[in-house]
OpenMM code with the backbone's topology and positions (N, CA, C; nanometers):
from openmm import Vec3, app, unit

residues = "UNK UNK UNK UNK UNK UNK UNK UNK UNK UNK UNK UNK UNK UNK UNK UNK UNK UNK UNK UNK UNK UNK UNK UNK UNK UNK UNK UNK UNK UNK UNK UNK UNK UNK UNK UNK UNK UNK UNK UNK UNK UNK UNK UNK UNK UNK UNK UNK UNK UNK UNK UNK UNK UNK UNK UNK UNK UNK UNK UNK UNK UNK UNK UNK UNK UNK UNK UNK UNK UNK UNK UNK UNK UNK UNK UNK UNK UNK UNK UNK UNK UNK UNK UNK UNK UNK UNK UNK UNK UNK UNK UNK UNK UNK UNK UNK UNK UNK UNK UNK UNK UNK UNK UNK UNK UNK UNK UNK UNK UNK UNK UNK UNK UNK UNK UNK UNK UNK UNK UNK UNK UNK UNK UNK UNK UNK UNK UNK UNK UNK UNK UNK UNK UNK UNK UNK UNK UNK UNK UNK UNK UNK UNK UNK UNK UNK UNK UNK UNK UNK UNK UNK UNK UNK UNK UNK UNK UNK UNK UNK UNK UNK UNK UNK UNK".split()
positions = [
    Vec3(0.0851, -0.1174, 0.0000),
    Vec3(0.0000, 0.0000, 0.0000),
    Vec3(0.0901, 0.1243, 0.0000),
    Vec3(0.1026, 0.1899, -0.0907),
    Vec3(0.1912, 0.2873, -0.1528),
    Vec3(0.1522, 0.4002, -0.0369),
    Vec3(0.2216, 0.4919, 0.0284),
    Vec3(0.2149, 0.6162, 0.1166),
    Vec3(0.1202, 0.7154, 0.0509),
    Vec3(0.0012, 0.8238, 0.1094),
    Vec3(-0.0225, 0.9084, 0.0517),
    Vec3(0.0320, 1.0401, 0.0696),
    Vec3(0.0522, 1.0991, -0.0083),
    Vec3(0.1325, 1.2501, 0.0288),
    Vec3(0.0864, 1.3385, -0.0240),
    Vec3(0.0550, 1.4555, 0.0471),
    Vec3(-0.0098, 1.5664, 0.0193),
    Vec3(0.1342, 1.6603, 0.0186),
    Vec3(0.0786, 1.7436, -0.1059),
    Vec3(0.1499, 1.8649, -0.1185),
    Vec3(0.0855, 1.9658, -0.1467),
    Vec3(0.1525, 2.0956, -0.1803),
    Vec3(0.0830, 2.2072, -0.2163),
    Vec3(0.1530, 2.2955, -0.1338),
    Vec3(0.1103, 2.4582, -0.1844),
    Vec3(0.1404, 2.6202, -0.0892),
    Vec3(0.1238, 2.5975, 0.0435),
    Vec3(0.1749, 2.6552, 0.1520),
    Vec3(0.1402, 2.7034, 0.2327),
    Vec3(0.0228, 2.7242, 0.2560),
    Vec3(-0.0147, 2.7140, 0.3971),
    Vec3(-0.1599, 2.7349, 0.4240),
    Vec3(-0.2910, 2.6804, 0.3338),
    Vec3(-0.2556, 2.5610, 0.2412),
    Vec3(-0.3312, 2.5418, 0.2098),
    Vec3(-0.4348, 2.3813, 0.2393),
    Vec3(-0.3898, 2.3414, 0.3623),
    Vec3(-0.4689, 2.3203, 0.4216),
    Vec3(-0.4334, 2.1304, 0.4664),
    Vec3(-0.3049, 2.0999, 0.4551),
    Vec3(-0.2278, 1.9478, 0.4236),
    Vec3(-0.2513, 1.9188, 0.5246),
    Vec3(-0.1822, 1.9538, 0.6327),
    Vec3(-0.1939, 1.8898, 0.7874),
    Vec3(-0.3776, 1.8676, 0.7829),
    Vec3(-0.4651, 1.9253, 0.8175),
    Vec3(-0.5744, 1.9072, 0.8537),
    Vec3(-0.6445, 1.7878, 0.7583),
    Vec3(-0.6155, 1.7942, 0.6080),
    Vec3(-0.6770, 1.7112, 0.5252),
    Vec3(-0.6328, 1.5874, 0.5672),
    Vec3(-0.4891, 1.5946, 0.5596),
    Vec3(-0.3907, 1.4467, 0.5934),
    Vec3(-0.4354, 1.3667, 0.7535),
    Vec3(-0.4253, 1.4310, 0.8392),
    Vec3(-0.5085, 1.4355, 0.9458),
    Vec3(-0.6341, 1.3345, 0.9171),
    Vec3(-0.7711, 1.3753, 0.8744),
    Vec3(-0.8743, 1.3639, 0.8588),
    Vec3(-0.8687, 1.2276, 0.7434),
    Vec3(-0.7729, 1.2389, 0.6520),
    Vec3(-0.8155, 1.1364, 0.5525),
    Vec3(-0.7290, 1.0230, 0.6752),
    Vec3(-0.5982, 1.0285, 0.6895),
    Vec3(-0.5952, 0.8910, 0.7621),
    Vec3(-0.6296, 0.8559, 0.8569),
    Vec3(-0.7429, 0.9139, 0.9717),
    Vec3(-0.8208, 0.8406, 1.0571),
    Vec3(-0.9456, 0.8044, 0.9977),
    Vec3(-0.9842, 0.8567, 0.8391),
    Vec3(-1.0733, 0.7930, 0.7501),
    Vec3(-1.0613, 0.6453, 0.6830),
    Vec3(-0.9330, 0.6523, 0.6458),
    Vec3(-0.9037, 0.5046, 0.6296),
    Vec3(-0.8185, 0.4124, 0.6861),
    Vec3(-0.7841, 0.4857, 0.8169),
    Vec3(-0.7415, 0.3841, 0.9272),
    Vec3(-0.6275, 0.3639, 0.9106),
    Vec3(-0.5173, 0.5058, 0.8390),
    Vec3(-0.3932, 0.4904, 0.8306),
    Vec3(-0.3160, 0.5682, 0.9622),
    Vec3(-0.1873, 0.5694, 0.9649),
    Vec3(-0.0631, 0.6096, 1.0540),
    Vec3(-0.0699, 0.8025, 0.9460),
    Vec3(-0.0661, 0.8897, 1.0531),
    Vec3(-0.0620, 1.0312, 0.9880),
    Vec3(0.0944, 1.0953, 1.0324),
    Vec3(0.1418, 1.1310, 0.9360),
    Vec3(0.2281, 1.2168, 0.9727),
    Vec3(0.2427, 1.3548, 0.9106),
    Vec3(0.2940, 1.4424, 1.0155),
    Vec3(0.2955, 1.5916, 0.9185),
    Vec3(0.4687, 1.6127, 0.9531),
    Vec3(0.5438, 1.6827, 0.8418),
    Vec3(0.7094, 1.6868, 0.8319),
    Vec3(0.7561, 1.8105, 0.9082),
    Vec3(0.6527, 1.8898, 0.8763),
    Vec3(0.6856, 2.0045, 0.9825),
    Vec3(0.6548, 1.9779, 1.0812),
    Vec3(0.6035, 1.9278, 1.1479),
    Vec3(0.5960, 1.8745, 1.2811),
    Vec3(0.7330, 1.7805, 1.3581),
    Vec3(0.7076, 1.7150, 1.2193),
    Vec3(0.8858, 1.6554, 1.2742),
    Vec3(0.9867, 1.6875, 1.2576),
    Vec3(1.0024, 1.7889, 1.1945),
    Vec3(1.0894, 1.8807, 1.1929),
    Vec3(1.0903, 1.9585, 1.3367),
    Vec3(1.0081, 2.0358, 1.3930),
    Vec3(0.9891, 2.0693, 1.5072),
    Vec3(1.0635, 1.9873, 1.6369),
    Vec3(0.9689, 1.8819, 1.5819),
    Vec3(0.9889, 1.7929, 1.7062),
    Vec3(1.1110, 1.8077, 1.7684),
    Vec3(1.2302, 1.7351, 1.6600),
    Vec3(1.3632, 1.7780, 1.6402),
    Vec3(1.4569, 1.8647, 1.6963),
    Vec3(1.3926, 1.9978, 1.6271),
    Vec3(1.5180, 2.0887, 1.5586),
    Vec3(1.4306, 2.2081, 1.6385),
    Vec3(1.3378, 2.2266, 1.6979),
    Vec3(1.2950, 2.3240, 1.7789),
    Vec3(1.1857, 2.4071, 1.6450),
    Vec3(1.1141, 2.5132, 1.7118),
    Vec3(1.0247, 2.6201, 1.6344),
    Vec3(1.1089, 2.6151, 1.4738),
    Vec3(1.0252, 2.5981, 1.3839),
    Vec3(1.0879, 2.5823, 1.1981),
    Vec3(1.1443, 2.8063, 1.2356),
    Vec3(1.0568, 2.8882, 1.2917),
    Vec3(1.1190, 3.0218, 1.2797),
    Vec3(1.2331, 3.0173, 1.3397),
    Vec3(1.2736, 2.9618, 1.4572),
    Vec3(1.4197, 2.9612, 1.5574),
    Vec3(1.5165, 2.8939, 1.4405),
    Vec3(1.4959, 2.7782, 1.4258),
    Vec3(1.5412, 2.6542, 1.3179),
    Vec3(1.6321, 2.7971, 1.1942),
    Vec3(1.4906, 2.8731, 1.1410),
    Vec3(1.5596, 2.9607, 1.0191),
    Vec3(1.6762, 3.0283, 1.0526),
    Vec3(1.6174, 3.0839, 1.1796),
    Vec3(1.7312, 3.2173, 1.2151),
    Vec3(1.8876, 3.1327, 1.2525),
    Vec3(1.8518, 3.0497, 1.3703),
    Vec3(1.9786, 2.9919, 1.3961),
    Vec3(2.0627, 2.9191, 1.2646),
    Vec3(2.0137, 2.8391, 1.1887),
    Vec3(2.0811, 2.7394, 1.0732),
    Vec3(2.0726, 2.7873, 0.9370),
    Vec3(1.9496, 2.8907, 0.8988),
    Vec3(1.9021, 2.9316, 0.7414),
    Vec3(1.8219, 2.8116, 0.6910),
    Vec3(1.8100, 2.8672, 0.5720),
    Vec3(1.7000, 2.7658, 0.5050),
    Vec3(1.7537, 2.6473, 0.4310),
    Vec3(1.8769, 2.6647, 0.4254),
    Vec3(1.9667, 2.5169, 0.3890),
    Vec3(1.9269, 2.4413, 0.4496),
    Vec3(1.9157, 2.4863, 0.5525),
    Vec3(2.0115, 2.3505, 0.7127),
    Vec3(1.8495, 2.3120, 0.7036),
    Vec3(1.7496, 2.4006, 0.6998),
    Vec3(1.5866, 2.3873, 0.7200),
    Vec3(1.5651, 2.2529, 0.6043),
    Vec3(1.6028, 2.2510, 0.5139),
    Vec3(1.5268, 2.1969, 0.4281),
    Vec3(1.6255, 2.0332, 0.3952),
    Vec3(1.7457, 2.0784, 0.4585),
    Vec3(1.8140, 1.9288, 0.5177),
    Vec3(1.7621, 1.8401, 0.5982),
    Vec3(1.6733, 1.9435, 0.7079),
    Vec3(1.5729, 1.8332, 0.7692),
    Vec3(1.4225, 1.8051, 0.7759),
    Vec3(1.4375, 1.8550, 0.6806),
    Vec3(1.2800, 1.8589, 0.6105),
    Vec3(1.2430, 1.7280, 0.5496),
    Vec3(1.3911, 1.7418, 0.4550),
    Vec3(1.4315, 1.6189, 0.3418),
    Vec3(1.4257, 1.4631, 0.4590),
    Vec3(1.5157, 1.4935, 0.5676),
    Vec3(1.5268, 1.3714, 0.6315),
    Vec3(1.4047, 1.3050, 0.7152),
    Vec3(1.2838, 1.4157, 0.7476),
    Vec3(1.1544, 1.3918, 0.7852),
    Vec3(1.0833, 1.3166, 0.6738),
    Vec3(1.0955, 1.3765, 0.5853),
    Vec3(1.0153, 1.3203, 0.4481),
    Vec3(1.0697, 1.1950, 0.4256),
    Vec3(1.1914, 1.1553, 0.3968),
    Vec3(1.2575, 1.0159, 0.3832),
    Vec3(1.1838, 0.9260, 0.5070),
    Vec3(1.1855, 1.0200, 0.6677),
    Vec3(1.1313, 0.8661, 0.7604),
    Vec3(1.0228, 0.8662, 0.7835),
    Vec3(0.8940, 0.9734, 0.7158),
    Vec3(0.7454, 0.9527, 0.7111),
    Vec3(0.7288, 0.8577, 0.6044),
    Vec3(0.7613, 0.8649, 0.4876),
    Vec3(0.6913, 0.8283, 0.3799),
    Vec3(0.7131, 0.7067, 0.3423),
    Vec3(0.6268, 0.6279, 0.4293),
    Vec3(0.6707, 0.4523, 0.4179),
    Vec3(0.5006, 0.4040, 0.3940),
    Vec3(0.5302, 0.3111, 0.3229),
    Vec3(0.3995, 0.2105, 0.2954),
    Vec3(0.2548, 0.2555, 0.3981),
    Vec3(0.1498, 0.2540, 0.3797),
    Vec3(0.0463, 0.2675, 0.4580),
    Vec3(0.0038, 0.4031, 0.5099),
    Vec3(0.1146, 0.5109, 0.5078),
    Vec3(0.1473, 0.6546, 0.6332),
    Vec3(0.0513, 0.7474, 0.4817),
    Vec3(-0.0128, 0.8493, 0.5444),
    Vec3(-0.0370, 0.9294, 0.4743),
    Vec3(0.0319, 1.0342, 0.5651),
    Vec3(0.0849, 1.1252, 0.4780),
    Vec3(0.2293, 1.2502, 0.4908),
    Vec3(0.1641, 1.3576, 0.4742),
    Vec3(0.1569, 1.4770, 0.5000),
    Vec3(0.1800, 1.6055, 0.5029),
    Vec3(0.2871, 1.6577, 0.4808),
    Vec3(0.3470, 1.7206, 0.3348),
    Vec3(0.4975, 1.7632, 0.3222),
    Vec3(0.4496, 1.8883, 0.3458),
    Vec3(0.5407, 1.9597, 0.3831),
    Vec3(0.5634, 2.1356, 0.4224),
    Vec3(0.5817, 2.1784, 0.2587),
    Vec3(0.5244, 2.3114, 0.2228),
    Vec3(0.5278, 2.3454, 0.0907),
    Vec3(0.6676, 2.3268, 0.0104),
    Vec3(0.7514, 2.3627, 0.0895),
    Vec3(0.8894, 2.3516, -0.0027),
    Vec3(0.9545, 2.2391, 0.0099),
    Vec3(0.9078, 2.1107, 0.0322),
    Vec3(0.9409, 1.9956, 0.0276),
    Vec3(0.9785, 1.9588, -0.0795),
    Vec3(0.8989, 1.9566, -0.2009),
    Vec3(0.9471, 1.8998, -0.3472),
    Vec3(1.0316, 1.9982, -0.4107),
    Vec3(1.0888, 2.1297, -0.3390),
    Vec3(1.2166, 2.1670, -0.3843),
    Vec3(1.3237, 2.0720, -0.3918),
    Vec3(1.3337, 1.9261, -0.2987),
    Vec3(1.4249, 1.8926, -0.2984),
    Vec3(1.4477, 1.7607, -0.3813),
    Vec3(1.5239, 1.7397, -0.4375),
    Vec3(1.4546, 1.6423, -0.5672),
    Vec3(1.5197, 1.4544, -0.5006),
    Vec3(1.6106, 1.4905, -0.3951),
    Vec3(1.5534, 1.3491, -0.3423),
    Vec3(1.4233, 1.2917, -0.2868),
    Vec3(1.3541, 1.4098, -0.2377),
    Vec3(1.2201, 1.4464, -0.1879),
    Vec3(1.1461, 1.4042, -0.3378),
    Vec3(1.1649, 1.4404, -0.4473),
    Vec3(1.0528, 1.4187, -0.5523),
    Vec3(1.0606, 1.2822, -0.6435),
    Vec3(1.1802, 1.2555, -0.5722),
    Vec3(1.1909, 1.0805, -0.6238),
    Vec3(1.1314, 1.0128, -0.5467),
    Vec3(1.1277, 1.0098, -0.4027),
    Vec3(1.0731, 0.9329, -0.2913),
    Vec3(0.8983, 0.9639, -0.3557),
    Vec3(0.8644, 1.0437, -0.3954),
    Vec3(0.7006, 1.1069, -0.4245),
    Vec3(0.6721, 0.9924, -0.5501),
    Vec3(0.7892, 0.9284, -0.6091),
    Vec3(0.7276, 0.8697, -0.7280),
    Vec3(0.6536, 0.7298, -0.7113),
    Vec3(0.6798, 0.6943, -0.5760),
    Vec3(0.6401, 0.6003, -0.5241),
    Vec3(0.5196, 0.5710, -0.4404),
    Vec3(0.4560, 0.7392, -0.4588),
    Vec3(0.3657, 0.7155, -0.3769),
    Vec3(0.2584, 0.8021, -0.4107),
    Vec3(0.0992, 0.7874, -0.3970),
    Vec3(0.0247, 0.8561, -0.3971),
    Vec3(0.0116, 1.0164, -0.3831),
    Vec3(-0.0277, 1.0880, -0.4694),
    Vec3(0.0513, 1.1970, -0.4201),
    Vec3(-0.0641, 1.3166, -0.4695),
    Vec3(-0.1375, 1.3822, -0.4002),
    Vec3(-0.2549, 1.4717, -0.3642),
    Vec3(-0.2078, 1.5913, -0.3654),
    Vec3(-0.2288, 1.6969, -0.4516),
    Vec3(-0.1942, 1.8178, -0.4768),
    Vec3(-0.3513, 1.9208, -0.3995),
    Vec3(-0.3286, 2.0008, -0.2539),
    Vec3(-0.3967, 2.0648, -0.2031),
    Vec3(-0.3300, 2.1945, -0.2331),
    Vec3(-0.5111, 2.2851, -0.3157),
    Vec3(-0.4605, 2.4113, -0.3394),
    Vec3(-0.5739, 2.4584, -0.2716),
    Vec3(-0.4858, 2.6167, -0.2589),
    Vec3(-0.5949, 2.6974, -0.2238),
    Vec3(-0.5865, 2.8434, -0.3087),
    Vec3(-0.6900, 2.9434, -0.3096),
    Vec3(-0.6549, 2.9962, -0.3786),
    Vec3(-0.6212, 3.1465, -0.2731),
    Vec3(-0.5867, 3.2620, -0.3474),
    Vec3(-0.5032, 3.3589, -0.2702),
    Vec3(-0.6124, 3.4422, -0.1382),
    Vec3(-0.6891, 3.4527, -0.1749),
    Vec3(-0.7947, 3.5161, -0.0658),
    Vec3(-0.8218, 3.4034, 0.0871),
    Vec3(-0.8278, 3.2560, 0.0172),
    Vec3(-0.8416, 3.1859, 0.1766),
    Vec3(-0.6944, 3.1798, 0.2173),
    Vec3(-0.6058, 3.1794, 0.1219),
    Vec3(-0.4633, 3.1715, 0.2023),
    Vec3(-0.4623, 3.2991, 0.2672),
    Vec3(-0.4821, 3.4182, 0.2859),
    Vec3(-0.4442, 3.5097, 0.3263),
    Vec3(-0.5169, 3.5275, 0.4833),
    Vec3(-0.6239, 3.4232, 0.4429),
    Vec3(-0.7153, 3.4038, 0.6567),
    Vec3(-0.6242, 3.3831, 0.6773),
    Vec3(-0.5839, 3.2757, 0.6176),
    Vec3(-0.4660, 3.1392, 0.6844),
    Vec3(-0.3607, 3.1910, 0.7384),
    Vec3(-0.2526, 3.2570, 0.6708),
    Vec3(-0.1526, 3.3142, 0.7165),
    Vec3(-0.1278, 3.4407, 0.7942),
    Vec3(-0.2667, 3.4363, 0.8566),
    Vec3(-0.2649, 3.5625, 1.0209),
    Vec3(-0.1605, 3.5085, 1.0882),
    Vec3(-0.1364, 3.3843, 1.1831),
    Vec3(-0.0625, 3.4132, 1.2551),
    Vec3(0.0815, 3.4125, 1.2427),
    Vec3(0.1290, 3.4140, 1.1622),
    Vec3(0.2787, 3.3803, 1.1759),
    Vec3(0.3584, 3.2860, 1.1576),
    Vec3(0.4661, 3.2669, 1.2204),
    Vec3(0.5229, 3.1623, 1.2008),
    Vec3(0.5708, 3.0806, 1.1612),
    Vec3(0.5505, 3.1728, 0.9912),
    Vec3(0.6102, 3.1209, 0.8336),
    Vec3(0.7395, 3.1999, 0.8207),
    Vec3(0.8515, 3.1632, 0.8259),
    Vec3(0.9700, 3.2660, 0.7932),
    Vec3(0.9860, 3.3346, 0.6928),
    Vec3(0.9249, 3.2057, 0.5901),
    Vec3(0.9002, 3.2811, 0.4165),
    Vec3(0.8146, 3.4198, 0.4261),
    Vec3(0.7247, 3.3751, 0.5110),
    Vec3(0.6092, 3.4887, 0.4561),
    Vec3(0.5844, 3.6294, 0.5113),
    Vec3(0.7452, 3.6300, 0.5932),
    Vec3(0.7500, 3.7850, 0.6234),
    Vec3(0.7080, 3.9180, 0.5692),
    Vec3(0.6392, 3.8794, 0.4525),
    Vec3(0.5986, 3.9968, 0.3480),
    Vec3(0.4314, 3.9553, 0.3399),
    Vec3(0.3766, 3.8358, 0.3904),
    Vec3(0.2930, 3.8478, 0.4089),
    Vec3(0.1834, 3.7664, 0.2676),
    Vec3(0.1320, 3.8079, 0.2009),
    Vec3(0.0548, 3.7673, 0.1230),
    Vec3(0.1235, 3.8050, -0.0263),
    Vec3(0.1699, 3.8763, -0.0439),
    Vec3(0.3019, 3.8546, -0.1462),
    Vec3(0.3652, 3.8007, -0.1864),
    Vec3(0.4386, 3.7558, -0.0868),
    Vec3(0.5604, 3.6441, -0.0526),
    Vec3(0.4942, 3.4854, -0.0599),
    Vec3(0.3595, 3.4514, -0.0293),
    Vec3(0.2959, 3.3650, -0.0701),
    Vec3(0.2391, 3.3586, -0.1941),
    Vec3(0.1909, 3.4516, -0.2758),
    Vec3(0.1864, 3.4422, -0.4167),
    Vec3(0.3246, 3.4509, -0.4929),
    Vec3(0.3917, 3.4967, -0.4622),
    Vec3(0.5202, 3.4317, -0.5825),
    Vec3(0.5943, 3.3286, -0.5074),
    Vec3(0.5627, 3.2743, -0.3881),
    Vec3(0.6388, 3.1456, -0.3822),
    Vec3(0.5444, 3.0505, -0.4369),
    Vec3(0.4354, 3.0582, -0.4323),
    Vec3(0.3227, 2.9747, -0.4833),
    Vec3(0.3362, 2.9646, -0.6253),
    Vec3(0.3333, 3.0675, -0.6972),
    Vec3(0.3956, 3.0592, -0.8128),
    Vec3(0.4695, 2.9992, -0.8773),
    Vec3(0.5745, 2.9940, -0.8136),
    Vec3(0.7178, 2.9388, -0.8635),
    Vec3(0.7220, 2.7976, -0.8329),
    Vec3(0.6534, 2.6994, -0.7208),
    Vec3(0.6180, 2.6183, -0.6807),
    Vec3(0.5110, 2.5217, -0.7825),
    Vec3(0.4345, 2.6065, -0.8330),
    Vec3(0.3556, 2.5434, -0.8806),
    Vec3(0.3780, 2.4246, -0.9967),
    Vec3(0.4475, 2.4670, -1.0720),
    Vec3(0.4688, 2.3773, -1.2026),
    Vec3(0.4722, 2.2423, -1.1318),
    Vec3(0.6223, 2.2397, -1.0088),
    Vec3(0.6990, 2.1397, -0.9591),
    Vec3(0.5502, 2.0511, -0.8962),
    Vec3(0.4783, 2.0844, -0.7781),
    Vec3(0.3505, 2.0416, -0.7532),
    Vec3(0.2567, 1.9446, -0.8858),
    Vec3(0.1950, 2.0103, -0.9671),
    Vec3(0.1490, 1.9814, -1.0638),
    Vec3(0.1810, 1.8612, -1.1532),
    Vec3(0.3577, 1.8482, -1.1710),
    Vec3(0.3942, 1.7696, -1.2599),
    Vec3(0.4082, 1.6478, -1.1332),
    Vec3(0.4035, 1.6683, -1.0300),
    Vec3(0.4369, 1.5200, -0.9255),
    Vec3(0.2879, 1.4974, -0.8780),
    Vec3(0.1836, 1.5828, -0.8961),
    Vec3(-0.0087, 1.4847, -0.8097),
    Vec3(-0.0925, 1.3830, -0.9475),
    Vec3(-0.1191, 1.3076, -0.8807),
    Vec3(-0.1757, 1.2126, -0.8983),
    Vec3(-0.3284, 1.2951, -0.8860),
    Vec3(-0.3796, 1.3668, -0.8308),
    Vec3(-0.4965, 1.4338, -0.8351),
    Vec3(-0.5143, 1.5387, -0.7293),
    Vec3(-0.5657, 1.6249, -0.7477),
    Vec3(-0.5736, 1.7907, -0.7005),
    Vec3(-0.7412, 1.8490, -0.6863),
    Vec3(-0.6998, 1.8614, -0.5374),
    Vec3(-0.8355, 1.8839, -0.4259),
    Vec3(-0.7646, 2.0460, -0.4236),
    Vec3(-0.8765, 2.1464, -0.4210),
    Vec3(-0.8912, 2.2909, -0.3294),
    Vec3(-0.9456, 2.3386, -0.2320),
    Vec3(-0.9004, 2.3442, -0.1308),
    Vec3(-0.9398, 2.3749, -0.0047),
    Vec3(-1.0130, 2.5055, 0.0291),
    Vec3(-1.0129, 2.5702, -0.0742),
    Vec3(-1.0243, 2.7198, -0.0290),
    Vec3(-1.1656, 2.7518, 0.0101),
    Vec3(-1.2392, 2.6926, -0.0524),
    Vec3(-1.4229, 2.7035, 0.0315),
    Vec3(-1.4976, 2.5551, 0.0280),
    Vec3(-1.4308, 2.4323, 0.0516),
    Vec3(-1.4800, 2.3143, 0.0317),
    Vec3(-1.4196, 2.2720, 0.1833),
    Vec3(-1.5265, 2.2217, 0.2567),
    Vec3(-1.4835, 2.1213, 0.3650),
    Vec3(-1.4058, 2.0392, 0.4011),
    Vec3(-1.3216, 2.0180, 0.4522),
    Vec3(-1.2521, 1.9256, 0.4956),
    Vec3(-1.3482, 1.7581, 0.4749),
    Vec3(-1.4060, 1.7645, 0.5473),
    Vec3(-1.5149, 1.6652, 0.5154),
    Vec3(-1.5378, 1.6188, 0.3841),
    Vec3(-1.5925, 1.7147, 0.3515),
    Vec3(-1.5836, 1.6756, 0.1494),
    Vec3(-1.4636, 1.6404, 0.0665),
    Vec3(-1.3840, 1.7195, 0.0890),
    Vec3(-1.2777, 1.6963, 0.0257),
    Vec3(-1.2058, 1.5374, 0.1000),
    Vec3(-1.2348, 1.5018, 0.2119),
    Vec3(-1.2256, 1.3664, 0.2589),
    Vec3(-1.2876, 1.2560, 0.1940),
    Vec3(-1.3944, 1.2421, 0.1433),
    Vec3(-1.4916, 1.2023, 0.0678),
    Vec3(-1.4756, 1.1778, -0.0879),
    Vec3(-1.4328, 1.3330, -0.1332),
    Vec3(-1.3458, 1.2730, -0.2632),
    Vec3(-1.2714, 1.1761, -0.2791),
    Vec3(-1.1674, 1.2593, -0.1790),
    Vec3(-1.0360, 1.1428, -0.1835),
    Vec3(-1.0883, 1.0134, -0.1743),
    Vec3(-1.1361, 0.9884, -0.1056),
    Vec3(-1.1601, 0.8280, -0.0728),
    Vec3(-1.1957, 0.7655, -0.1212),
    Vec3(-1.3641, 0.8225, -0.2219),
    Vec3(-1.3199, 0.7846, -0.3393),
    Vec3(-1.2618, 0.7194, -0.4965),
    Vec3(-1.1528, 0.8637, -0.5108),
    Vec3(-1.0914, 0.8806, -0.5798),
    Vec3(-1.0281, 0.7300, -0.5712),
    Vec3(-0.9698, 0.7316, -0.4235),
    Vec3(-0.8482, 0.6150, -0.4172),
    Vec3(-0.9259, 0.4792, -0.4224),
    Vec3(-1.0877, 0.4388, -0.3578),
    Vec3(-1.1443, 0.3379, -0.3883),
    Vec3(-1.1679, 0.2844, -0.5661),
    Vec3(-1.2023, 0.4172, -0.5974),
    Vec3(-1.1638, 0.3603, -0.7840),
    Vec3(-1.0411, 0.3259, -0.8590),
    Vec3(-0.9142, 0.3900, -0.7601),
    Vec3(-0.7554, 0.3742, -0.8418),
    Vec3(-0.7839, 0.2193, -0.7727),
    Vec3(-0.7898, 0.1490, -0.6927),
    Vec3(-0.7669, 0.0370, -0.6541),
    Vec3(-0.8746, -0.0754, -0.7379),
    Vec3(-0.9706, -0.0400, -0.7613),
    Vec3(-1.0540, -0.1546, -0.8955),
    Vec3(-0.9747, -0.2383, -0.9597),
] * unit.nanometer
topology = app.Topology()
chain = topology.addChain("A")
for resn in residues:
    res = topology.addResidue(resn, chain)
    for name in ("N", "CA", "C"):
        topology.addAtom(name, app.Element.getBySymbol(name[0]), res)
């Protein structure tokens, strides 16, 4: 049973979906920024003390020890910058969550994004530039931006009950 992995922008909504779909089908959930955290302390402390090198060195090494058979993943947006990261993705189910710029901009009230020191800007041209890379690695693409969690749970499931026929 191949891993599922959600990707996509910022704030657009992975942890919560990933969350929700694998206590839907009774999988193991993991989110990378979280284990990254776990780790390496606050991802903002993480920036300042190491930069975004050292950040995305252990981003990469979260992603390598989530993404095993059965786990549905939550990658942090700049995950498939890293292209050992987008080989490990070829192996696995892989869910492109978008949102579009008006619900990202609820989203990113509080903080805590180092990128997005500029705020809603800084999320449209990283989103941007992101996008192609996203696109050419999902297997199929849910938007979060005014659709339920719930629903969009429902798709998926699904989606993945017909890939398995």
């Amino acid at each position: 049973m191949p891993p599922i992995a959600l990707i996509g922008p910022m704030a657009a909504g992975k942890s919560s979906l990933g969350r929700k779909l694998a206590s839907r089908l009774g999988r193991t959930f993991a989110d990378t920024d979280r284990l990254v955290v776990l780790a390496h302390g606050p991802i903002p402390e993480l920036f300042e003390r190491e930069g975004e090198p050292a950040f995305r060195r252990h981003e990469a090494a979260a992603v390598q020890r989530a993404l095993v058979p059965g786990a549905v993943v939550a990658l942090g947006g700049g995950a498939v910058l890293d292209a050992g990261t987008r080989g490990l993705l070829s192996h696995a189910t892989v869910v492109l969550v978008t949102v579009d710029e008006r619900a990202a901009e609820r989203r990113i009230g509080g903080g805590g994004r180092p990128l997005l020191a500029d705020g809603i800007a800084a999320w449209r041209r990283i989103a941007a530039e992101r996008d192609p890379i996203y696109r050419e690695l999902a297997d199929v693409t849910v938007d979060s931006s005014r659709t339920p969690m719930t629903q969009l749970v429902d798709r998926l499931e699904r989606w993945l009950g017909e890939r398995s026929l």
